[in-house]
VEXTIFI-966585 format. One line per 3 residues: their letters; for each residue x, y, z of C-alpha. Coordinates in pm, whole numbers, plus 50000, padded with zeros to 5 digits. Layout:
<sites>
a	X/Y/Z | ... $
</sites>
This chain:
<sites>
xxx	54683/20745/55982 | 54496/21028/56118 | 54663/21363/56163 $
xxx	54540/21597/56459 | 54657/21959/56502 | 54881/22083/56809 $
xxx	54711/22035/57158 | 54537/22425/57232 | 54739/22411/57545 $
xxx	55051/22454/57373 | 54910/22683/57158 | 54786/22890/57430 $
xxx	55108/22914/57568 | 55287/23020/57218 | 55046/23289/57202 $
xxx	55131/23415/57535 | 55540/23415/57482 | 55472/23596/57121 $
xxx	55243/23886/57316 | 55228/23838/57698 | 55080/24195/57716 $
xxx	54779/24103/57543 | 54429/24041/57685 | 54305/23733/57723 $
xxx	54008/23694/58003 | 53801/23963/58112 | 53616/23962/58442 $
xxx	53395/24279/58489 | 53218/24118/58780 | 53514/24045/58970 $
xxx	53663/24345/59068 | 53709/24422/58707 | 54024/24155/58712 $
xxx	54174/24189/58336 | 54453/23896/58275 | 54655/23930/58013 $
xxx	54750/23629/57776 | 55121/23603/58000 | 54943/23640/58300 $
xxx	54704/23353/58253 | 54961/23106/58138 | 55209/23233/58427 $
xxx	54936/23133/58692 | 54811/22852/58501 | 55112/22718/58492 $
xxx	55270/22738/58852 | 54938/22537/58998 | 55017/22307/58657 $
xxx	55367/22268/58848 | 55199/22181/59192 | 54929/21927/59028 $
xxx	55233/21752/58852 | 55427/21761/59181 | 55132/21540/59318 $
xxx	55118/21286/59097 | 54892/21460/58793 | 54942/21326/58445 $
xxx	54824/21127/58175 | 54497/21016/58218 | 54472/21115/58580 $
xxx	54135/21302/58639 | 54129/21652/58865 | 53805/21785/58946 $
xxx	53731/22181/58926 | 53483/22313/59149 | 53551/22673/59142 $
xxx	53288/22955/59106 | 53290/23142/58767 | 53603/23371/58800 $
xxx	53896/23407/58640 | 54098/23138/58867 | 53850/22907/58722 $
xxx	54014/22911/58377 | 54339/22938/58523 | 54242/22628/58693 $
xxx	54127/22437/58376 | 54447/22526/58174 | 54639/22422/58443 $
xxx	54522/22057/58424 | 54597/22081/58036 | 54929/22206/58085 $
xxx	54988/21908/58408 | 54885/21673/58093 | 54565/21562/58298 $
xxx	54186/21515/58259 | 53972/21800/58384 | 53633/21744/58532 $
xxx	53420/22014/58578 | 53211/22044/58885 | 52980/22369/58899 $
xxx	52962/22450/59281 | 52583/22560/59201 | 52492/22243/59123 $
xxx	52341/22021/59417 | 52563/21884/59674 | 52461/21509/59611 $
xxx	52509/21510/59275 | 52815/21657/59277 | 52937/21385/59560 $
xxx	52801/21162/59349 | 53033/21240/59024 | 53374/21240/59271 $
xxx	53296/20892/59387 | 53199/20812/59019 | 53536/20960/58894 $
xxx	53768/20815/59162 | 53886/21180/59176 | 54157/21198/59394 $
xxx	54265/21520/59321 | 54078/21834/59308 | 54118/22260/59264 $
xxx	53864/22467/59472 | 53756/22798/59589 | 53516/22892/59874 $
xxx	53235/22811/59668 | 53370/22487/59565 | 53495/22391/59950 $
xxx	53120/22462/60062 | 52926/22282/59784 | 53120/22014/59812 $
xxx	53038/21714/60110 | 53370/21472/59960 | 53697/21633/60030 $
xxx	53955/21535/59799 | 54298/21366/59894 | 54501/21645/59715 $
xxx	54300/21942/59721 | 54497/22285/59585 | 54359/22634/59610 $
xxx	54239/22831/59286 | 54251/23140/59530 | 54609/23104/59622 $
xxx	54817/23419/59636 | 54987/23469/59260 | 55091/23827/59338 $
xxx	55479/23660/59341 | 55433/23522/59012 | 55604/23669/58709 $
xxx	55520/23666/58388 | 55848/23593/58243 | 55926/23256/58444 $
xxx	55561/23106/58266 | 55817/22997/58008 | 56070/22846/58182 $
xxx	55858/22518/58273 | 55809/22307/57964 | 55372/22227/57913 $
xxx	55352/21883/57926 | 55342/21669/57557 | 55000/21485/57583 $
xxx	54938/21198/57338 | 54602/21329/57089 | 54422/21017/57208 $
xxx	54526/21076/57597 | 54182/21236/57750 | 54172/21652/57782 $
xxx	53807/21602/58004 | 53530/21445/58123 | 53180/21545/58151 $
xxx	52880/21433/58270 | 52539/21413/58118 | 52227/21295/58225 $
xxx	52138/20910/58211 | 51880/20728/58114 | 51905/20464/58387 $
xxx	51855/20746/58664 | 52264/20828/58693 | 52462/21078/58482 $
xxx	52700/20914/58295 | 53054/21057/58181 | 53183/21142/57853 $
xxx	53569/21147/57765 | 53657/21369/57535 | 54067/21355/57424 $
xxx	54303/21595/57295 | 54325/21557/56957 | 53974/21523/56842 $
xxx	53921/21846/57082 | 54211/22046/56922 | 54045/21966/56555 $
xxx	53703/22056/56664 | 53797/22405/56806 | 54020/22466/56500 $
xxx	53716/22366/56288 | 53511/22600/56545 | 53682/22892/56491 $
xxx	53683/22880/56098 | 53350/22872/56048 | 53209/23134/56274 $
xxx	53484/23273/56245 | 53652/23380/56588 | 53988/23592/56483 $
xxx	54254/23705/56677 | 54116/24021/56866 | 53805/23939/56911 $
xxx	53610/23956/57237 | 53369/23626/57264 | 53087/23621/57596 $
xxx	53170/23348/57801 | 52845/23291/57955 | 52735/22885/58022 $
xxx	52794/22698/58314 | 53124/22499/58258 | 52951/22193/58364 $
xxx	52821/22202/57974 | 53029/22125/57738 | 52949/22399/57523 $
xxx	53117/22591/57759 | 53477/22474/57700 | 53487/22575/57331 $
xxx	53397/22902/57431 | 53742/22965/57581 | 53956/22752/57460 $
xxx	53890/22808/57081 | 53915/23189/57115 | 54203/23210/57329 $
xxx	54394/22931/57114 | 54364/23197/56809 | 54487/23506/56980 $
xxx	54078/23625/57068 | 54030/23700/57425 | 53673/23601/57661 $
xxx	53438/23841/57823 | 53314/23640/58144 | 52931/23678/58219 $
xxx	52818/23667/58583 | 52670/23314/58703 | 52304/23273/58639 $
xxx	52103/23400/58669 | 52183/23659/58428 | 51908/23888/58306 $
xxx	51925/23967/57941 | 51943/24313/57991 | 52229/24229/58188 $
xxx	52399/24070/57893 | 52333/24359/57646 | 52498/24625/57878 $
xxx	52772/24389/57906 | 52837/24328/57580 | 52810/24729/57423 $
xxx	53018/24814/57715 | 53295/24517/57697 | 53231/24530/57281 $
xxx	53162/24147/57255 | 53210/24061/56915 | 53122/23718/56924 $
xxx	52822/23549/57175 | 52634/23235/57207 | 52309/23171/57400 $
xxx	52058/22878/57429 | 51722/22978/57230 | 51507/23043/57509 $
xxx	51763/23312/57630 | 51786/23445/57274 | 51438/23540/57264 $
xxx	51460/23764/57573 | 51784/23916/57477 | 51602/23996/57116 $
xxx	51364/24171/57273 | 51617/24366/57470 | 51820/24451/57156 $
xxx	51507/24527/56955 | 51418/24804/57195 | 51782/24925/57310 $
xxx	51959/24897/57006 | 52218/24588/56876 | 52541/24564/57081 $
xxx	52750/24793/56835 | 53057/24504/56792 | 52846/24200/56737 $
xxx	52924/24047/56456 | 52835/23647/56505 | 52549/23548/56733 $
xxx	52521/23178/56731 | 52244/22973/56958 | 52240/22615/57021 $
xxx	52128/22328/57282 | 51746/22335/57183 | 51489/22387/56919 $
xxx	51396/22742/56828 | 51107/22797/56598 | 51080/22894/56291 $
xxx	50854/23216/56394 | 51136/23328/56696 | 51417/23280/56467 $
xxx	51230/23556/56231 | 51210/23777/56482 | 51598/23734/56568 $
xxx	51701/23787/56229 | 51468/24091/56202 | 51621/24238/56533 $
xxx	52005/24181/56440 | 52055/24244/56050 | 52386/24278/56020 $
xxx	52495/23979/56175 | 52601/23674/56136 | 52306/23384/56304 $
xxx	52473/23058/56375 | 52243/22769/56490 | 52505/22471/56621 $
xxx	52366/22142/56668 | 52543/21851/56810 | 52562/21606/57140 $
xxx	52859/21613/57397 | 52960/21251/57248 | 53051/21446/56915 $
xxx	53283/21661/57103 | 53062/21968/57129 | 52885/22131/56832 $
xxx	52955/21913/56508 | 52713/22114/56279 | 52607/22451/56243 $
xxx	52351/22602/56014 | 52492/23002/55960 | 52234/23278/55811 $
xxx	52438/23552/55675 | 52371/23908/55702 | 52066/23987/55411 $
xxx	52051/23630/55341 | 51676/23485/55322 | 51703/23132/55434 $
xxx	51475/22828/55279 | 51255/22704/55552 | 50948/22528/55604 $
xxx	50704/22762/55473 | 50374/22581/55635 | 50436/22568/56003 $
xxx	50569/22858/56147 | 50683/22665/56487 | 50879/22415/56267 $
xxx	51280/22399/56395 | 51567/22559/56192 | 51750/22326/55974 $
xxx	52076/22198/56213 | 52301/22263/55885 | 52626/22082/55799 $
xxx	52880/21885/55974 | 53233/22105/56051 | 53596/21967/56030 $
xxx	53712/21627/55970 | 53365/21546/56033 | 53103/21303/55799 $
xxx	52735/21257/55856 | 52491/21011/55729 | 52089/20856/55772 $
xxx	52072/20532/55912 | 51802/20334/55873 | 51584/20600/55651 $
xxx	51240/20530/55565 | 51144/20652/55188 | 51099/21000/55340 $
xxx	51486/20982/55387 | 51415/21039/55742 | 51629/20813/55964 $
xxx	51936/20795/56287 | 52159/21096/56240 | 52532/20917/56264 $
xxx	52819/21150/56324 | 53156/21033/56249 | 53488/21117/56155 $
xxx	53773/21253/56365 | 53581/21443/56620 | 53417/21157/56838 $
xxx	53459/21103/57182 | 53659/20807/57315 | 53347/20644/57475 $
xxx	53165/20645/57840 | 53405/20631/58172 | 53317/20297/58310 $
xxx	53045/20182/58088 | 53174/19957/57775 | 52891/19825/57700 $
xxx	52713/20148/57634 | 53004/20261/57473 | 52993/19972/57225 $
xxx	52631/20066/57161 | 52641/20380/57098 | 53000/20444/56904 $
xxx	53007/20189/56627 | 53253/20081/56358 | 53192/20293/56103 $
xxx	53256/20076/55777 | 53302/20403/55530 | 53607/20504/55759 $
xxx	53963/20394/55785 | 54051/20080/56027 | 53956/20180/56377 $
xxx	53715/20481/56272 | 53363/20484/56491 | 53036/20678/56445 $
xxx	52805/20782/56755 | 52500/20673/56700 | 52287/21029/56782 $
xxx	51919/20856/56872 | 51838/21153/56688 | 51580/21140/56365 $
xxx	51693/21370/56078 | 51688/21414/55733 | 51881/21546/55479 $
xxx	51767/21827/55301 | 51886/21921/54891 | 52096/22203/55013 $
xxx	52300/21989/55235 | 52185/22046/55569 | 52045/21836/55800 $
xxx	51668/21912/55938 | 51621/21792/56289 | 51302/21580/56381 $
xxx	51303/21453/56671 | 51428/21115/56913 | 51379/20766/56897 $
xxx	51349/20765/57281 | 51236/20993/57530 | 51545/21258/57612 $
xxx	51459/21574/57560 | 51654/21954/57566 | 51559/22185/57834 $
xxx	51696/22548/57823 | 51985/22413/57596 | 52056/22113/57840 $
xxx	51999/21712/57731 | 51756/21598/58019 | 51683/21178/58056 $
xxx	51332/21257/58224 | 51436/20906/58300 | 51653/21015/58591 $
xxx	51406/21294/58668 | 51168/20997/58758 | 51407/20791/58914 $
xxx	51499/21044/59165 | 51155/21105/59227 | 51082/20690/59348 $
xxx	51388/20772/59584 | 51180/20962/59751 | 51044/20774/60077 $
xxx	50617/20917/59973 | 50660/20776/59593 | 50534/20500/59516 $
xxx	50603/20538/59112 | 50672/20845/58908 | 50704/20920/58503 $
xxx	50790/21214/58342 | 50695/21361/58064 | 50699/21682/57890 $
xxx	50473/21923/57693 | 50566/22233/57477 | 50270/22440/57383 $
xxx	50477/22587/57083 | 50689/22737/57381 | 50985/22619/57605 $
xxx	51006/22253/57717 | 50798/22193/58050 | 50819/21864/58246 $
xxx	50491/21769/58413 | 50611/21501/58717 | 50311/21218/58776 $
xxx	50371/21036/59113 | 50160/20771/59279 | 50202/20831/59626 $
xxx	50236/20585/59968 | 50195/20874/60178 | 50144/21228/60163 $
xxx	50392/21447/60017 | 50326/21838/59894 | 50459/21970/59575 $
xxx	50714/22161/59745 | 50883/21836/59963 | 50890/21684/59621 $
xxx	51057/21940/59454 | 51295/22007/59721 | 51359/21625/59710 $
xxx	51439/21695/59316 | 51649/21993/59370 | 51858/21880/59623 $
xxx	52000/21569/59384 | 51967/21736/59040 | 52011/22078/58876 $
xxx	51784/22322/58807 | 51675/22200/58404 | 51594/21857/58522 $
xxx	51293/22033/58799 | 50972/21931/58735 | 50746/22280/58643 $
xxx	50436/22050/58788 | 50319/21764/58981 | 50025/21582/58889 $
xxx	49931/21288/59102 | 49785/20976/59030 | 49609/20662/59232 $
xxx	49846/20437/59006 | 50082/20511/58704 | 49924/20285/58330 $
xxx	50116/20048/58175 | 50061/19802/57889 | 49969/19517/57897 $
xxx	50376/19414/57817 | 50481/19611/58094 | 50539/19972/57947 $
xxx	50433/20336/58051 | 50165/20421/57862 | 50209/20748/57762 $
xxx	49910/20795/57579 | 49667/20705/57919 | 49898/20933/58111 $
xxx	49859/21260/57933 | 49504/21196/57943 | 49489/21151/58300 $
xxx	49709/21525/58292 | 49455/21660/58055 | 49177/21536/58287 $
xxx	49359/21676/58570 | 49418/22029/58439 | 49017/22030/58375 $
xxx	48921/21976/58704 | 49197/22205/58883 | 49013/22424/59071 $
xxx	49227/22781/59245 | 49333/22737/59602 | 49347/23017/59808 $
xxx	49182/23329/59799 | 49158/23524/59469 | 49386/23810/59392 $
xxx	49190/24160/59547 | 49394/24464/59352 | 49402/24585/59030 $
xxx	49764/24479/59094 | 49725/24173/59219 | 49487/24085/58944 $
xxx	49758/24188/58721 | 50011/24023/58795 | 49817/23719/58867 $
xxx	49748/23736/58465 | 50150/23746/58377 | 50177/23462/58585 $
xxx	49893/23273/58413 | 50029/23371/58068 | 50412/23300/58173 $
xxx	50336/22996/58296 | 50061/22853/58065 | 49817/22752/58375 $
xxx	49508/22661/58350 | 49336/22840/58618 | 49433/23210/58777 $
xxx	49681/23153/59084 | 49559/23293/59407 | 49700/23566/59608 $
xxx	49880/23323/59837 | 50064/23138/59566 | 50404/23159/59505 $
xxx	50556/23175/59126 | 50843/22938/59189 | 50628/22694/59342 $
xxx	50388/22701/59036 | 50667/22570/58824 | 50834/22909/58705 $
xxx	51248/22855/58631 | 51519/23141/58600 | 51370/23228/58230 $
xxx	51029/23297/58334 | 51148/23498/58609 | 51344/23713/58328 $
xxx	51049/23720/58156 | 50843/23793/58438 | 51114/24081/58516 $
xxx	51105/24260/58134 | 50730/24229/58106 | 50663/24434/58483 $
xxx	50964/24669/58361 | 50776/24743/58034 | 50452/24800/58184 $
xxx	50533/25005/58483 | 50898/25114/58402 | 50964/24959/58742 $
xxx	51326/24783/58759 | 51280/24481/58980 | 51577/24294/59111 $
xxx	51610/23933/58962 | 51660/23801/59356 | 51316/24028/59454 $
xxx	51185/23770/59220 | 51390/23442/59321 | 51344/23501/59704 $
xxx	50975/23341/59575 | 50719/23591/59748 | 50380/23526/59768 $
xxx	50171/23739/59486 | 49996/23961/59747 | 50357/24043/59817 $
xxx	50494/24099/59499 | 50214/24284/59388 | 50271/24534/59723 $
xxx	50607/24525/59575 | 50533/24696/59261 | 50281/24954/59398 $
xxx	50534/25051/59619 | 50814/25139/59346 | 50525/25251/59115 $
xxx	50413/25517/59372 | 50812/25646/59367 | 50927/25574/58970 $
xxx	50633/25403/58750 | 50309/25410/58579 | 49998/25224/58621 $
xxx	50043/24919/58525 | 49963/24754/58134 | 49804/25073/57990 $
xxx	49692/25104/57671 | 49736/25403/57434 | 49556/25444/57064 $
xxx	49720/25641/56817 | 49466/25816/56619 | 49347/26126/56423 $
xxx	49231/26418/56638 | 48940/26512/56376 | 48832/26135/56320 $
xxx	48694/26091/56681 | 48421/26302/56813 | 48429/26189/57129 $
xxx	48690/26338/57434 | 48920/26035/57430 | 49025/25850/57782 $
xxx	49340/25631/57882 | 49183/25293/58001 | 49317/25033/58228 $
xxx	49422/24697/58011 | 49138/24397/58030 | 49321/24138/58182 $
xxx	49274/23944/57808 | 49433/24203/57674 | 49744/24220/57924 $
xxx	49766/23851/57823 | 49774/23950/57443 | 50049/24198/57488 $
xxx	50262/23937/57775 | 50251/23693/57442 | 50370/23947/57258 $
xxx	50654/23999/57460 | 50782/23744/57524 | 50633/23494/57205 $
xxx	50811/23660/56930 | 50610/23725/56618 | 50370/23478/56666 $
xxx	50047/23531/56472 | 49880/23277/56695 | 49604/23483/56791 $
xxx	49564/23693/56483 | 49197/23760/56325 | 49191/23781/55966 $
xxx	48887/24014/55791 | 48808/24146/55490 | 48602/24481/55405 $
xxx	48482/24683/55108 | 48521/25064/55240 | 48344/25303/55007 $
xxx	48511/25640/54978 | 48828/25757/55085 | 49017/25576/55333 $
xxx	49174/25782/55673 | 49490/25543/55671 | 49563/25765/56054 $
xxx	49246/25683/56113 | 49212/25334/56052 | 49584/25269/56242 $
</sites>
């Protein structure tokens, strides 16, 4: 019979009657609001005492559509403590889709702010206030209402993911195999009590939810990051000033905040830095570990039908991990299963490589509304006791002689953008909604960088790029965009009536050969400048014109971070992250930057030699950057330690050799 730990709900609570006084959530963006651990369960639980007034218990779903804040977790632990089923609902995320998910829930009843009343187009039949005056409340009447006993197997949340059949479907996730999996959680990083951990995804992520409830169910308190986007210079001030000791980001992030630390010094408390959601090279992960020596490198691996993170793969401090030594863009092993957790190959070929199954006690109960895809993908698993599943991962892995699992790929087409599971399945299916699309695919290219997805449409009428990816936007969040549209007369298939992949990418190579630059060409040394970031940023084939917006070429929130540290390194000039998002044209931005250079910067990208006075005759002169060489330097930024573009040579020097001289 299988044993699960005390619902964090409850614990939550004990923690708070054994030291009210002591901080649990941490909002510097809002007003500085600072709630201490008998404050939050106080609040928490008189809306827990409304909710169950309306009918909210076992099983019955509430949706949350409140703006990051600290009534949002009040709001979450409130459902807990009612003994209901939380559904998140990010008010950032498109109005259809989330209509779409309160029809698909049945929800019925719902907490909201401002943000969430405005995103949302469904009102809800019992709709309570996150913003609600709590001034009245006192700490010491938190404990006079009994949290409701939940069942282990009754549901704690649902989520939603995206679907291969053009819908997101939902995954329930119940108390007990949660509990077990945050217990397991906070062992192995480890969190401890006192410990400050950077809340920073979107809570319509599963990832996010361990990232408060596992701290504050030890006695460890959350640091809440500002909604995206969130520049990673942001997130290092935030962190030395708040003295995070504990942060997770999605590799792409990483990268940038790397960078940030490498040049402004690690965050003095950090002491675990895990990363998860996506692949990150071999070559990155180098640089990471270079950048942050003293700490502890986590990479987590693991799909929201495993309850969150299953495995992680931790680097400690000094340690020199085994890794692929031949192909420096290889992914980091995805490590070892956590908790009451086991792990197998299915199907592996005689390179062992074969369907990662994840079983054990941390599985999710199955899909809300779908049983046959819940039969499909959680199966009897015949090593466990009677009634035991396995998910079935569609991910191919192997297992390596240390233990841990290497990750190689899917047997179908989902992918991970910026940390996020994308069907481009659905991407393409939203697309054909579209009243000018005929057919669409999607597909996806990497470059040895982050994921892109290249949209192909066949068109029955005329449609820009910028109707279609308003079309996009306005049903589906901002990882599932296309970063390009390529059209075509008619989409191949095989002669059995499949995409043929292979035809379409060379119809998208033959395309990006015969692109030619609309517009006119960029005029300034600025212009020309920037033009180049935007090339390199954005790996396009041919120089963007001077009317051309970097949005509208296919840029996301990450590029425009990039696109931020790379201007602020060249001309020490601070742009704003919404100078950037308000999309101006590059004529514009580039007036932009002259402007604040005249008043605080430099000329842009230049180039200084260190040298030895006597070794050069010649009066030596500051020169502008070629625009290769800006291009060079971008990739250097913002590519790690990539030795891509390296030129080895050998020569025989006779004499003695200058070594200032030669550097």
């Amino acid at each position: 019979m299988t044993s699960f730990p005390t619902a964090l709900h409850h614990r939550i609570r004990e923690l708070a009657r054994l030291a009210p006084d002591a901080p649990a959530i941490a909002v510097p963006f809002q007003n500085d609001l600072r709630l201490s651990r008998g404050a939050l369960d106080a609040r928490a639980s008189q809306l827990a005492r409304q909710l169950r007034a309306a009918g909210v218990g076992a099983e019955v779903r509430v949706g949350v559509c409140v703006e990051r804040s600290g009534e949002l977790f009040v709001a979450l632990l409130a459902v807990l403590k009612a003994g209901g089923v939380f559904v998140p609902l990010d008010p950032r995320h498109p109005a259809a889709r989330l209509d779409w998910i309160v029809q698909d829930a049945q929800l019925r009843h719902g907490i909201v702010d401002a943000a969430g009343r405005a995103a949302l187009g469904t009102p809800f039949e019992h709709a309570f206030d996150a913003t609600a005056d709590a001034s009245g409340v006192a700490q010491d009447h938190a404990f006079d209402d009994d949290t409701v006993a939940v069942h282990p197997r009754s549901a704690a949340y649902m989520i939603y993911t995206s679907g291969s059949t053009g819908t997101p479907k939902a995954v329930v996730v119940e108390h007990g195999p949660l509990a077990a999996h945050c217990d397991a959680l906070a062992a192995a990083l480890p969190i401890e009590a006192g410990d400050r951990l950077l809340h920073f995804a979107s809570v319509n992520f599963d990832a996010a939810h361990e990232c408060w409830l596992a701290p504050l169910a030890v006695g460890a308190g959350i640091v809440v990051a500002p909604p995206q986007p969130f520049a990673p210079v942001d997130a290092h001030a935030l962190m030395v000033r708040e003295a995070v000791n504990v942060a997770a980001f999605p590799p792409a992030y990483l990268r940038e905040f790397a960078a940030v630390a490498a040049r402004d010094g690690v965050p003095p408390a950090l002491r675990v830095l895990a990363f998860g959601g996506e692949a990150l090279p071999q070559q990155a992960f180098e640089f990471v570990r270079r950048t942050f020596p003293a700490v502890r490198l986590i990479n987590g691996y693991g799909p929201t039908e495993a309850v969150i993170s299953p495995m992680l793969w931790p680097v400690e401090p000094g340690e020199t991990p085994v890794l692929a030594a031949d192909d420096a863009y290889a992914s980091l092993p995805i490590g070892s299963v956590i908790g009451p957790r086991a792990a197998r190959i299915d199907g592996a070929a005689a390179d062992g490589v074969g369907e990662l199954l994840l079983g054990g006690v941390c599985v999710a109960r199955g899909y809300h509304g779908r049983p046959a895809l819940t039969a499909e993908r959680f199966v009897p698993d015949a090593d466990g006791e009677p009634g035991a599943r396995v998910y079935r991962t569609g991910d191919l892995a192997r297992l390596r002689d240390d233990g841990a699992y290497d990750y190689l790929g899917r047997l179908d087409d989902q992918v991970q953008v910026r940390g996020v599971r994308v069907e481009p399945a659905e991407i393409a299916a939203c697309l054909r909604s579209h009243p000018a699309v005929a057919d669409a695919a999607v597909i996806t290219e990497t470059a040895n960088g982050p994921t892109r997805l290249i949209a192909c449409v066949a068109l029955r009428a005329a449609a820009d790029d910028a109707a279609l990816k308003a079309h996009v936007a306005a049903q589906l969040p901002a990882a599932w965009q296309p970063h390009r549209f390529v059209r075509c007369d008619a989409l191949p298939y095989t002669l059995n009536g499949k995409l043929d992949r292979a035809a379409l990418r060379e119809r998208i190579a033959a395309a990006r050969d015969t692109t030619q630059a609309a517009g006119d060409a960029p005029r300034t040394p600025t212009e020309r400048q920037i033009a180049g970031l935007w090339q390199t940023l954005l790996s396009l084939d041919v120089m963007p014109s001077r009317d051309d917006r970097f949005f509208a070429l296919g840029a996301d929130s990450l590029a425009a971070m990039q696109l931020q540290a790379a201007i602020r390194a060249a001309v020490r000039v601070n742009l704003r992250l919404d100078t950037l998002f308000a999309d101006p044209a590059l004529a514009e931005l580039a007036d932009t930057v002259d402007r604040a250079e005249r008043e605080t910067g430099e000329p842009l990208a230049t180039i200084t030699t260190r040298r030895a006075p006597a070794a050069v005759a010649a009066p030596y002169v500051d020169r502008a950057a070629s625009l290769a060489q800006q291009r060079f330097w971008v990739l250097a930024q913002t590519r790690d330690a990539s030795a891509a573009y390296h030129i080895a040579a050998h020569w025989t020097i006779d004499g003695v050799l200058d070594r200032d001289a030669l550097q």
